[in-house]
C-alpha positions in Angstrom: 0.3 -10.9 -30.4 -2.1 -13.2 -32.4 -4.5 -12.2 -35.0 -8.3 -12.3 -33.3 -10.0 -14.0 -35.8 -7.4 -17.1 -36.2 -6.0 -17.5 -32.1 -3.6 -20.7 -31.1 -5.3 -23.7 -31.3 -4.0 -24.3 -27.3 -5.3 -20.3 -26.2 -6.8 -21.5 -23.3 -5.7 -24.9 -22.7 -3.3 -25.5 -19.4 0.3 -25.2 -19.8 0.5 -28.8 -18.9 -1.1 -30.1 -22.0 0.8 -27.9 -24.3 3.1 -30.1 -26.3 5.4 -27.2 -27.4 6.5 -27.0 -24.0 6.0 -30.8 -23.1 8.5 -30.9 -25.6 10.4 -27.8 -25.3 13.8 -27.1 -23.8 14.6 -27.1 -20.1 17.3 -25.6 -18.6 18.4 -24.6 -15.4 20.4 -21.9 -13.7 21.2 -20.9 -9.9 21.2 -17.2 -8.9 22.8 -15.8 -5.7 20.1 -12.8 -4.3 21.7 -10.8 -1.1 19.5 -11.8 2.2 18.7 -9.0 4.9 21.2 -9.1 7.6 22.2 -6.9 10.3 25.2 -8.9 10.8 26.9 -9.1 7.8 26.2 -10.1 4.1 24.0 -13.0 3.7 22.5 -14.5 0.5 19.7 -16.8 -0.5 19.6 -19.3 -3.2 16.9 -19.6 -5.8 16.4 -22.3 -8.7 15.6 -21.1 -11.9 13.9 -23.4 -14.2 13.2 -22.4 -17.9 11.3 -24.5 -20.3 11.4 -22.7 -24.2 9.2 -24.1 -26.8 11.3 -26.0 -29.2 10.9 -24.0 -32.4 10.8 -20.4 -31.2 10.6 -17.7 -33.7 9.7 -13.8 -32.7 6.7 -14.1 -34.0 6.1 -16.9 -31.8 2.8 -16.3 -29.2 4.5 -19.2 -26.7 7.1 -17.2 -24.5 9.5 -18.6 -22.6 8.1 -20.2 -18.7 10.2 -19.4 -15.6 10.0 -20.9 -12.5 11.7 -19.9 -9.3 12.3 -21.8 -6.0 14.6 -20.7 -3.5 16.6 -22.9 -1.6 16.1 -22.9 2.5 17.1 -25.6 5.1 14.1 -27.2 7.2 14.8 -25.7 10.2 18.2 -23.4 12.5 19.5 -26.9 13.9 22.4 -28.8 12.3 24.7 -28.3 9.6 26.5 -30.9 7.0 30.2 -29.9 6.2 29.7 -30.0 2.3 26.7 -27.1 3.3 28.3 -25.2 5.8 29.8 -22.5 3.8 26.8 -21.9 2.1 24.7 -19.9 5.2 21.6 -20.7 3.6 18.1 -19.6 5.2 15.8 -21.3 7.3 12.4 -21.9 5.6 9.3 -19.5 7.3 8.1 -22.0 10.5 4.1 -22.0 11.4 4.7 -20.5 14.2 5.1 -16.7 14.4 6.1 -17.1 17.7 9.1 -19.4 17.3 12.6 -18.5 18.6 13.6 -17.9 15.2 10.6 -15.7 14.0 11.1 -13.5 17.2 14.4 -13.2 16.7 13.7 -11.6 13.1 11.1 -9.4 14.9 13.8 -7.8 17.8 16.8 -7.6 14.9 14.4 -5.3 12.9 12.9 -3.1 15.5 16.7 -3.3 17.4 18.5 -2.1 14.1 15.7 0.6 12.7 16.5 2.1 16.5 20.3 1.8 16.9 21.0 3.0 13.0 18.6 4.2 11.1 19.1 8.3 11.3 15.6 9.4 9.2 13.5 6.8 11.4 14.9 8.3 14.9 14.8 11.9 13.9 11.2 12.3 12.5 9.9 11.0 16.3 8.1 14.5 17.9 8.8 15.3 21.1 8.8 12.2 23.3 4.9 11.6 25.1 2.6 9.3 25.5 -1.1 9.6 23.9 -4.1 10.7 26.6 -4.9 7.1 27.4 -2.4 4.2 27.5 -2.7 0.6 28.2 -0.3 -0.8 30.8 0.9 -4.2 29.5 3.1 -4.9 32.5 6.3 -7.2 31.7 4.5 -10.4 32.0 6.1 -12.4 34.7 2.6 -14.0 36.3 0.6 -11.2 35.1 -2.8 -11.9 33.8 -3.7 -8.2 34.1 -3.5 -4.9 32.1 -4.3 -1.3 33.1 -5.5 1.8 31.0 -3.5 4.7 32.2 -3.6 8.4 31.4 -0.8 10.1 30.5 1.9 11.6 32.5 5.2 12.5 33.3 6.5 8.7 32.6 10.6 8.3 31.5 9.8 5.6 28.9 7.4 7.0 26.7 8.1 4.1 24.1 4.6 2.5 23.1 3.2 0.3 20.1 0.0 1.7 18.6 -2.2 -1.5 17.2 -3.5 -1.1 13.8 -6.5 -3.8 13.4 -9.9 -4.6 11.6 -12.5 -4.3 14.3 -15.3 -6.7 12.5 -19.0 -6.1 12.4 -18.9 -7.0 16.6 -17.5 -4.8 19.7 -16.4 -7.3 22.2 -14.8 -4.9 24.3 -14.9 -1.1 23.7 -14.1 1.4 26.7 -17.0 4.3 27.3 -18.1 6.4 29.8 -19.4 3.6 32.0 -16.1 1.5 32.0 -13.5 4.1 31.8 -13.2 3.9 35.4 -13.4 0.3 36.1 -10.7 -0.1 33.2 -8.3 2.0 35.1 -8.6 -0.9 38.1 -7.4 -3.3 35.5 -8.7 -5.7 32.7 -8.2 -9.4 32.5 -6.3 -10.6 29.8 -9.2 -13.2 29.4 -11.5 -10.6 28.6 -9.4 -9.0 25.7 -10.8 -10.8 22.3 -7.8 -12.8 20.6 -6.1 -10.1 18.4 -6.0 -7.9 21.6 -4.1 -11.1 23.3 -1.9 -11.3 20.7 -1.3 -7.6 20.7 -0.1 -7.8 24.8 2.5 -10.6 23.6 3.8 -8.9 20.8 4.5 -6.0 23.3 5.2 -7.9 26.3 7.9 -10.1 23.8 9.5 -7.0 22.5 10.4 -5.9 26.0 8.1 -3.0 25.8 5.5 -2.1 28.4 3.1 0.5 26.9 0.1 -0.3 23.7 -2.3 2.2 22.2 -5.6 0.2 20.8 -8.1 3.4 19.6 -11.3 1.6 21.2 -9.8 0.8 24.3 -7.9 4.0 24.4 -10.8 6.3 23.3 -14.2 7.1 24.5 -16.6 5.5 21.5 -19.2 6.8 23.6 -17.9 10.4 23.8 -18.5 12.4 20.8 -15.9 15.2 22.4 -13.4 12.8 23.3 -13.4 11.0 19.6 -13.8 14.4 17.8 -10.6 15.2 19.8 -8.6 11.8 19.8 -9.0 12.0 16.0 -7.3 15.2 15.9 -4.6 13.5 17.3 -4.4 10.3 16.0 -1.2 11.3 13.2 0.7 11.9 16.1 -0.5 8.7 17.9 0.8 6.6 15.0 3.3 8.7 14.0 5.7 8.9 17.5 4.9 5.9 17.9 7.7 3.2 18.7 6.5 0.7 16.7 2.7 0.5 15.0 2.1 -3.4 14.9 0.1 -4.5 12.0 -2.8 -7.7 12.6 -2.5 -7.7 8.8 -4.2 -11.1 8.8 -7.1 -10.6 11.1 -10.5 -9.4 9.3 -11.9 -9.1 13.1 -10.6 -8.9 16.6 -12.1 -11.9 17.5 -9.2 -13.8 14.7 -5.6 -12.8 16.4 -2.8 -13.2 14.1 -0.2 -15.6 16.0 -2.3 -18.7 14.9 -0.1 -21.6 12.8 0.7 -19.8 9.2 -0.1 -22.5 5.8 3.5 -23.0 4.2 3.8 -22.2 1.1 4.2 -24.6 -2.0 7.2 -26.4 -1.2 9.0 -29.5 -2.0 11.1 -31.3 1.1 14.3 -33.7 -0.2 17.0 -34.8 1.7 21.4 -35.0 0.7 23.3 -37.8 1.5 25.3 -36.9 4.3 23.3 -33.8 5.5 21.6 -33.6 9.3 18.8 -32.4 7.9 16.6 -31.5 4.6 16.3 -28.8 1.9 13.1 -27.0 1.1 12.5 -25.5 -2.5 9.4 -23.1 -2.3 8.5 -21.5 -5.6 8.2 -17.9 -5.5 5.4 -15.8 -6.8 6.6 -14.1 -10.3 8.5 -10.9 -9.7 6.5 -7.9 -9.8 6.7 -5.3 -13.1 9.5 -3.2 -12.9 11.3 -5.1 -10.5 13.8 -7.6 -11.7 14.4 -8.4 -7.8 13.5 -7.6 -4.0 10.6 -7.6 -1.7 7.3 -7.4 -3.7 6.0 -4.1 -2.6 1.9 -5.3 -2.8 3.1 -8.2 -0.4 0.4 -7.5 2.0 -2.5 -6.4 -0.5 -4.2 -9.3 -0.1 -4.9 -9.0 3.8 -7.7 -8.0 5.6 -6.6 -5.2 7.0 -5.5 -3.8 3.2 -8.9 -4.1 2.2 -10.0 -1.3 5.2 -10.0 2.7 4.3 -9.7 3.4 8.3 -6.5 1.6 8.4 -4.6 3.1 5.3 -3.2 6.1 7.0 -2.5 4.0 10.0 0.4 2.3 8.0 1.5 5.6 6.3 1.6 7.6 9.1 4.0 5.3 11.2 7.4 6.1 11.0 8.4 2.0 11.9 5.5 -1.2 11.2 5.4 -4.5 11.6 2.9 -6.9 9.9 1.9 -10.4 11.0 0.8 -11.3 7.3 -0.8 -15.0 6.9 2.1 -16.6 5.7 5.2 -13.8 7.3 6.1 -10.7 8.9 7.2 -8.3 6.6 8.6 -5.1 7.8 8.3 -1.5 6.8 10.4 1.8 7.9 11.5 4.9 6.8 15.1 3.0 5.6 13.9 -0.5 4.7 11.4 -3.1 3.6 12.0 -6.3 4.5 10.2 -10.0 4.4 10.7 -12.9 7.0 11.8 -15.1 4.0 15.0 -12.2 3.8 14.1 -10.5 0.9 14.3 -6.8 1.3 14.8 -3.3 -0.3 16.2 0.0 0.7 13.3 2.7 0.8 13.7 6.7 0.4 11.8 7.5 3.0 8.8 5.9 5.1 5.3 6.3 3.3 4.4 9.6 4.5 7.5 11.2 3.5 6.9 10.4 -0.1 3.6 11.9 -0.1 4.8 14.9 1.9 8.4 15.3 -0.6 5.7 14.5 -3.8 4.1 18.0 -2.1 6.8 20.0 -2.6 7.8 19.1 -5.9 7.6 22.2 -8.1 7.4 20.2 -11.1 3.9 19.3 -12.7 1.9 17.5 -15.2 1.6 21.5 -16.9 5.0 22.4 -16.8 7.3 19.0 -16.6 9.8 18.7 -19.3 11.8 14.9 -19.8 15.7 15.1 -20.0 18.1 12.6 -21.0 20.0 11.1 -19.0 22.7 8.4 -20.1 20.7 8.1 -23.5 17.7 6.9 -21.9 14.2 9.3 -21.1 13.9 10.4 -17.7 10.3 11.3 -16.6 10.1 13.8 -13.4 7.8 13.1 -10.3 5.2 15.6 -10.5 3.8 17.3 -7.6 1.0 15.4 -5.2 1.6 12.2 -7.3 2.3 10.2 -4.5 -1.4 11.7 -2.5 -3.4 10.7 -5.5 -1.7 7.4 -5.3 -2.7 6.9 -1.9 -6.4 7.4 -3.0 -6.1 5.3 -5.5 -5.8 3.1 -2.9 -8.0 4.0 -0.4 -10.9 4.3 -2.5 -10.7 0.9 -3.6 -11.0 -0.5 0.3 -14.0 -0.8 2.4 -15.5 1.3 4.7 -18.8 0.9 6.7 -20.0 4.5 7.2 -20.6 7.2 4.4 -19.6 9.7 6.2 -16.1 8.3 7.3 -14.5 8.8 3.6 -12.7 12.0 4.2 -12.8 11.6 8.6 -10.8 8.6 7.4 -7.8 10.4 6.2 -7.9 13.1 9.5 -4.8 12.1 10.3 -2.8 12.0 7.4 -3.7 15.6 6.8 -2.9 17.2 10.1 0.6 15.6 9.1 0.9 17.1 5.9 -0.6 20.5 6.9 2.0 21.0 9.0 4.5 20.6 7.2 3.6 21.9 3.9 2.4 25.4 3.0 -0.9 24.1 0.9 -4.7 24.3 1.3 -6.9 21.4 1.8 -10.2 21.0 -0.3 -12.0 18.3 0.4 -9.5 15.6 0.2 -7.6 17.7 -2.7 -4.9 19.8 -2.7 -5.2 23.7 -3.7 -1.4 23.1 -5.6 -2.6 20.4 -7.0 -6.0 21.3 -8.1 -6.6 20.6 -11.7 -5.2 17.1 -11.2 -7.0 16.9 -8.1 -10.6 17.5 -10.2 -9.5 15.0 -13.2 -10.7 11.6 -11.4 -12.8 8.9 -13.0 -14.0 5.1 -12.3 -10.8 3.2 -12.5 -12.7 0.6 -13.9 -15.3 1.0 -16.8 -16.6 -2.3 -15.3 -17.3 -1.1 -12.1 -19.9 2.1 -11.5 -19.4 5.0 -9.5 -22.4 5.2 -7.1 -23.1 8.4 -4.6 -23.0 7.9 -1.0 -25.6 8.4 1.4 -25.8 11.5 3.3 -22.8 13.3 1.8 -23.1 16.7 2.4 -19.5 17.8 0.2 -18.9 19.2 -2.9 -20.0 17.3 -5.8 -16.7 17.7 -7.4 -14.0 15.8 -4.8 -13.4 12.4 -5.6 -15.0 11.5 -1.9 -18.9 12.4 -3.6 -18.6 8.9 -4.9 -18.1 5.3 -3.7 -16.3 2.6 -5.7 -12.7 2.7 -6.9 -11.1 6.2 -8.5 -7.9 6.8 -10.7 -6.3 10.1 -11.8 -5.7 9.5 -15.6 -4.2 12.8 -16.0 -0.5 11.2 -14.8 -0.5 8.4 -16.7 -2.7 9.1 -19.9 -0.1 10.7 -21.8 2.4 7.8 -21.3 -0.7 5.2 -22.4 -1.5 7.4 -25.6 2.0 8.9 -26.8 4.8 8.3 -25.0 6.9 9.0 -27.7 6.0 12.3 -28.0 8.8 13.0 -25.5 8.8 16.8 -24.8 4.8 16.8 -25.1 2.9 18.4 -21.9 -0.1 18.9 -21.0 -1.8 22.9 -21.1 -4.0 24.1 -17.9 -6.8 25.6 -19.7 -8.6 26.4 -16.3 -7.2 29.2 -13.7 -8.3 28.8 -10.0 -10.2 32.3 -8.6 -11.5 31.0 -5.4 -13.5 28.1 -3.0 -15.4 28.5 0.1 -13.1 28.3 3.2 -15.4 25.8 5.2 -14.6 23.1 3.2 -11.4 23.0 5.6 -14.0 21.6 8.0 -15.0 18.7 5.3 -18.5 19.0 6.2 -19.1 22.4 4.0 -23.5 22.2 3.6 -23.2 25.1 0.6 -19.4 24.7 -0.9 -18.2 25.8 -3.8 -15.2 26.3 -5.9 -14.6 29.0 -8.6 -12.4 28.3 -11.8 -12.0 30.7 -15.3 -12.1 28.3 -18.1 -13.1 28.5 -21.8 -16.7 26.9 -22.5 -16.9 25.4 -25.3 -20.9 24.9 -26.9 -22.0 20.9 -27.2 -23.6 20.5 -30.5 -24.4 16.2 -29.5 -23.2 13.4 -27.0 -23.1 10.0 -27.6 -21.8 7.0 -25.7 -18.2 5.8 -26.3 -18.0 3.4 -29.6 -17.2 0.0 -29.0 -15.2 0.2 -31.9 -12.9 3.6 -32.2 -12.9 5.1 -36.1 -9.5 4.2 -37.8 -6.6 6.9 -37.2 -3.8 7.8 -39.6 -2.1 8.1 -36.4 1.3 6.1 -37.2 2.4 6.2 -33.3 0.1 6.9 -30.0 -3.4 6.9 -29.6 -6.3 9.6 -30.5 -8.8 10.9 -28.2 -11.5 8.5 -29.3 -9.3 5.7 -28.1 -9.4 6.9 -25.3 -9.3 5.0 -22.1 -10.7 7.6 -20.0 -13.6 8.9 -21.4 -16.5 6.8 -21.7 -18.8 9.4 -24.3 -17.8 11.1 -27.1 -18.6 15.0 -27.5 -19.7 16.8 -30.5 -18.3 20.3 -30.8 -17.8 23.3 -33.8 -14.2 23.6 -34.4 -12.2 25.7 -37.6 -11.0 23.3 -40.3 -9.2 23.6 -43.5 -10.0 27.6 -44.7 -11.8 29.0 -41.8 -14.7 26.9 -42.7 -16.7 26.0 -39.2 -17.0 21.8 -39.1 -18.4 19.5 -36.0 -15.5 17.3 -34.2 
């Protein structure tokens, strides 16, 4: 926007000592945003202050600045007449527990149940895992029992999802499985376990699923087998609650939340005061609605274990630092009352993206109402999720692809497709083009992998799959431009089904092309003629440039 070598005298000074704002143009506008409601339509309010630099031209580097506040009463007592007919929302309490927050809680989990048709209908057949804990009701119970399965009417449970920490306060093995049976106080239980029992105990349920008090650590058979069924664990169950804001079980996630920036002011005549709270900007693409990275920031994002725990369940609820925010198979919603309408829970994208029979080799862009419409392409959504899951943490090596067990058995049995090492057979040439997603950032190998070299799980550190997005980023407006699969796939070793394949391999036919020189990637790419788009040495993949004999102009043989 700015020429490099002359910048804005004010590049990096704050916005508050900028004089073309100081004296710029403020205006303000209100805008009415629908508010999740099972009972009705509701709205919130939101402030929208602009300030424009006074002498704006397009050339101009200032840009218009936006603020947004909404608009909430202080609390769900009292009402003035001149505000009545307004309905507005009650600002997010401290306390997760309150009458109000709890309320939220039941009318999610109570309306996913009673209406939503794809949530209800992808539940298995009704069961209970192996092992179970017994949560009681609560009424002068400071006691809960782990239970095995059996032939119980109400096979409704909540399956914690939760950062364990570098400590085991409690863990159930061979020497306490019995002893855990005869009960276990409450007292015992570190806090986010606590917390867990009141979620349940709140919700009217009486059954919860935690994986180290429901399976043997102990007892490599038992954990080799437990993991086999942990899609289904998360997957029927009723509701998987999220400790979103716990980095250990030792934290719990009821304690008081921070507001958030706010500013408190009372009206003449009202029972009680307004809150503005500024809003964080709206994310890219979406002019409105729940942020959809609204938990990224928690602890429990930043674990690889606990990725397919939230993709896997069909209902969640996350106790976030500052809300809950809900996720289902029909909607997304936020304590504050933002929400969205989602096509299907997280799963069921990766498992549609599957099917797709369009691909990055044979997708063609249509028009539709005079604007470009790009197709999904198949296993978009999968290498989306590693995206993700390669950027989290993970304390063992050897847990990068056991990690994503579940997910797997989920997808295998629904779609006809062959796994390899964490890619999928149909979408194998995608599957092999992964790189650092940052070129700040190193790859590094883990320890003790015994895989393939060639699956994105032979290195630690962050991965992207280019091959999706690098044609938009270098010439988008080469609309009916595809990509050509210059590689044909002849065969792979059938133990890397196991993930633990000590001799794999994979066999492809592809042209070889002789390297005449290598050199590292210029820090500053040769000019192009190139009006529009971007040529390979701009490349934002690559990070060395290969010298190779091509035919130019004639027949005569010259190096590119």
């Amino acid at each position: 926007m700015f020429d490099p070598s002359d910048p804005p005298k004010d590049l990096y000074d704050d916005i508050g000592d900028m004089r073309v704002y100081l004296e710029g143009n403020t205006s303000f506008s209100f805008i009415r945003r629908e508010r999740y409601s099972s009972k009705g339509e509701k709205w919130n309010y939101v402030l929208a202050v602009s300030c424009t630099p006074g002498s704006h031209s397009s050339f101009d580097v200032h840009d218009e600045l936006v603020a947004e506040l909404r608009i909430t009463r202080a609390n769900d007592v009292g009402s003035s007449t001149e505000l009545a007919d307004f309905e507005l929302g009650v600002a997010i309490g401290k306390d997760p527990m309150s009458t109000l927050s709890v309320g939220t809680a039941k009318d999610w989990l109570g309306n996913c149940v009673l209406k939503h048709e794809f949530c209800r209908a992808k539940i298995g057949e009704a069961s209970l895992p192996t092992r179970f804990l017994d949560v009681g009701d609560g009424l002068g119970s400071d006691t809960i029992f782990l239970r095995e399965s059996s032939d119980e009417e109400d096979c409704r449970y909540v399956a914690l999802s939760h950062c364990w920490g570098t400590s085991r306060p409690l863990c159930l093995t061979l020497a306490t499985l019995g002893t855990h049976k005869q009960g276990i106080s409450i007292q015992d239980l570190p806090s986010t376990f606590k917390d867990a029992v009141t979620i349940v105990r709140t919700l009217g349920l009486g059954y919860l699923w935690i994986d180290s008090l429901c399976i043997v650590q102990d007892d490599a058979e038992d954990w080799r087998k437990e993991a086999g069924r942990m899609a289904g664990v998360y997957r029927n169950a009723h509701l998987v609650l999220s400790a979103a804001r716990a980095s250990s079980d030792e934290e719990g996630f009821l304690s008081a939340r921070p507001r958030q920036d706010y500013v408190e002011f009372g009206i003449q005549g009202n029972a009680f005061p307004l809150i503005l709270t500024l809003l964080p900007p709206s994310p890219p693409g979406e002019e409105y609605g729940i942020d959809t990275h609204i938990i990224a920031d928690e602890p429990l994002s930043h674990r690889a274990w606990c990725l397919q725990e939230r993709y896997l369940a069909r209902r969640i609820l996350h106790y976030g630092t500052k809300q809950m925010i809900w996720e289902c198979g029909e909607l997304r919603a936020a304590e504050d009352g933002d929400f969205a309408p989602t096509a299907k829970d997280q799963s069921g994208r990766i498992r549609r993206s599957a099917t797709l029979s369009t691909t990055v080799f044979n997708a063609r862009t249509r028009e539709v109402e005079e604007e470009t419409e790009v197709p999904e392409h198949r296993h978009m959504e999968w290498y989306a999720m590693i995206e993700d899951y390669t950027s989290r943490a993970i304390t063992k090596d050897s847990d990068r692809l056991p990690a994503l067990l579940g997910l797997r058995v989920a997808l295998e049995s629904e779609v006809e497709d062959s796994y390899l090492a964490g890619i999928w057979l149909n979408g194998l040439l995608e599957g092999l083009m992964w790189c650092a997603a940052s070129s700040n950032k190193a790859l590094a190998r883990p320890d003790n992998f015994t895989g393939p070299s060639w699956t994105w799980a032979s290195v630690k550190g962050p991965v992207r799959f280019p091959v999706y997005s690098w044609f938009d980023e270098r010439a988008r407006w080469k609309a009916q431009s595809t990509f050509e699969p210059l590689a044909d796939y002849i065969i792979h070793d059938d133990t890397l089904n196991d993930d633990v394949a000590t001799t794999p391999y994979l066999g492809l036919a592809a042209p070889i092309l002789p390297i005449h020189g290598m050199e590292p990637r210029s820090e500053t790419p040769p000019e192009s003629n190139a009006a529009l788009g971007s040529p390979p040495e701009r490349s934002t993949v690559a990070d060395r440039g290969f010298c190779f004999p091509g035919h130019g102009v004639g027949g005569k043989i010259q190096e590119y």
